[in-house]
C-alpha positions, 0 to 999 in steps of 0.5 A: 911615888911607887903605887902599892903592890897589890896581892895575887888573886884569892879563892873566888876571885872568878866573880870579880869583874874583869878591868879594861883601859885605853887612852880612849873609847877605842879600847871598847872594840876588845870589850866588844870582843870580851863580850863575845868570848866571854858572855859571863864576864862582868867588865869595868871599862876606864877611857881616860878620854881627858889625856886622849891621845896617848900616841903623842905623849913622851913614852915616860908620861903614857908609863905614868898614867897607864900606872894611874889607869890600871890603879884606878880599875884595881881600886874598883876590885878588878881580878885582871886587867886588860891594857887596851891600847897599842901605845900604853902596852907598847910602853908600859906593860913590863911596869905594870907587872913589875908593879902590881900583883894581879894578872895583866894582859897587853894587846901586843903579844896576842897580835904578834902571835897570830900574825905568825900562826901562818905558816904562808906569813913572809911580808907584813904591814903594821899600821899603828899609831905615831906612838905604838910604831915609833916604840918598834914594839911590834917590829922588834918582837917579830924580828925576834921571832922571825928574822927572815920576816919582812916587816913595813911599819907606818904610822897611820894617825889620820885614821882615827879621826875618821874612826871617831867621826863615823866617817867609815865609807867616806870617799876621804878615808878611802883615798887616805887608806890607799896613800898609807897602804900604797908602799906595802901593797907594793911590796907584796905584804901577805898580812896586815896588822892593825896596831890600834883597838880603833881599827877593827872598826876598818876592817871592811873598807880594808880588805876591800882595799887589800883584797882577799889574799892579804891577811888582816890581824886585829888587836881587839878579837885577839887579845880578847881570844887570848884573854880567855885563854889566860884567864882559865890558866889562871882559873879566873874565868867566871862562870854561869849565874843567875846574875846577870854580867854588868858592864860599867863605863868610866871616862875622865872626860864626859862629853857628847862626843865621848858617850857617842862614840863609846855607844858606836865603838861598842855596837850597843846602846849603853845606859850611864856612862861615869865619871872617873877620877883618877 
């Protein structure tokens, strides 16, 4: 059934929080950004860690609970929605617009553009999940733009594993790393694109691996620069008050897991973690 279309943003829409989803708590990498970026924003945060992974899933089925996740985030008075995960912008972006009225932002776009923001760009690596290369979302989108573009896309899905063990200076992921980047390294890439929210949690183990002249794009800080940016086009950006931002954190699936890796994925001790339904 087609879920309702909601209507566009009103006066004083500027309070309302801001509305972020993922398949996981992978996606708190770009609240973690937002946060930074965006200090007076009030954020609700939807993980659907009871469906978790998405990569995996039909590209049919990451459609119809992206259209659940946002719903549900549009349900809690949301003025915009962030889609913080590779593989459910990859597939579901365009349904979304074309079903609700209100502003929402993929991770995608904003990592294609600063991977092109180089003038020096010529060869670049996309690492991603099985899901988010396998759409060839990224691949595409830079050809289109770039057809001279060398473009050496892998799936990468032993890393989130280790992402969400902790395991970041583990002798194993290093020697995982080098299998993965091995090829591209090969072929000279001058820049790297990490195609999944998990991985700016990498970012120090691989750029000792790639070296300084590799550059590395991560999807979370520039979806959050690009958030800000979009949110002011739109006059939605809040400002300064006396009250405090909240920031509320909804799971599908409470676990200890799942509240020990929210608490790492976004750098800070949390208080209640909620259950949603969707």
């Amino acid at each position: 059934m087609p879920l309702p279309h909601l209507p566009s943003p009103t006066s004083g829409a500027s309070t309302a929080p801001l509305g972020v989803f993922d398949s996981g708590v992978g996606g708190l990498t770009v609240v973690r950004a937002l946060r930074k970026l965006l200090p007076h924003e009030s954020i609700i945060y939807l993980g659907d860690t009871a469906r978790v992974p998405y990569g995996s899933k039909s590209p049919e089925t990451i459609r119809r609970f992206a259209l659940e996740d946002t719903q549900f985030l549009i349900n809690q008075g949301v003025k915009a929605v962030v889609v913080a995960c590779n593989t459910a912008t990859a597939h579901a972006l365009d349904a979304l617009r074309a079903t609700f009225r209100i502003p929402i932002f993929g991770v995608l776009e904003p990592g294609i553009a600063a991977t092109l923001a180089s003038p020096n760009c010529q060869r670049v690596g996309i690492i991603g999940t099985e899901g988010t290369i396998k759409s060839h979302a990224y691949q595409h989108h830079l050809a289109l733009r770039r057809p001279d573009l060398q473009i050496h896309a892998r799936a990468t899905p032993l890393l989130v594993p280790f992402v969400e063990q902790g395991w970041l200076d583990h002798p194993a992921l290093k020697l995982v790393l080098k299998e993965y980047l091995q090829p591209m390294l090969q072929r000279n890439i001058d820049t790297l694109l990490l195609g999944c929210t998990h991985y700016p949690l990498l970012i120090p183990v691989l750029q000792e691996l790639v070296g300084d002249k590799v550059r590395l794009i991560d999807s979370a800080s520039t979806c959050a620069s690009h958030v800000r940016d979009e949110l002011a086009a739109h006059d939605l950006l809040a400002s300064a008050s006396d009250t405090p931002p909240t920031l509320h954190i909804h799971l599908t699936d409470l676990s200890q897991q799942a509240e020990d890796q929210a608490r790492q994925f976004l750098g800070l001790d949390l208080d209640a973690i909620h259950h949603a339904s969707l």
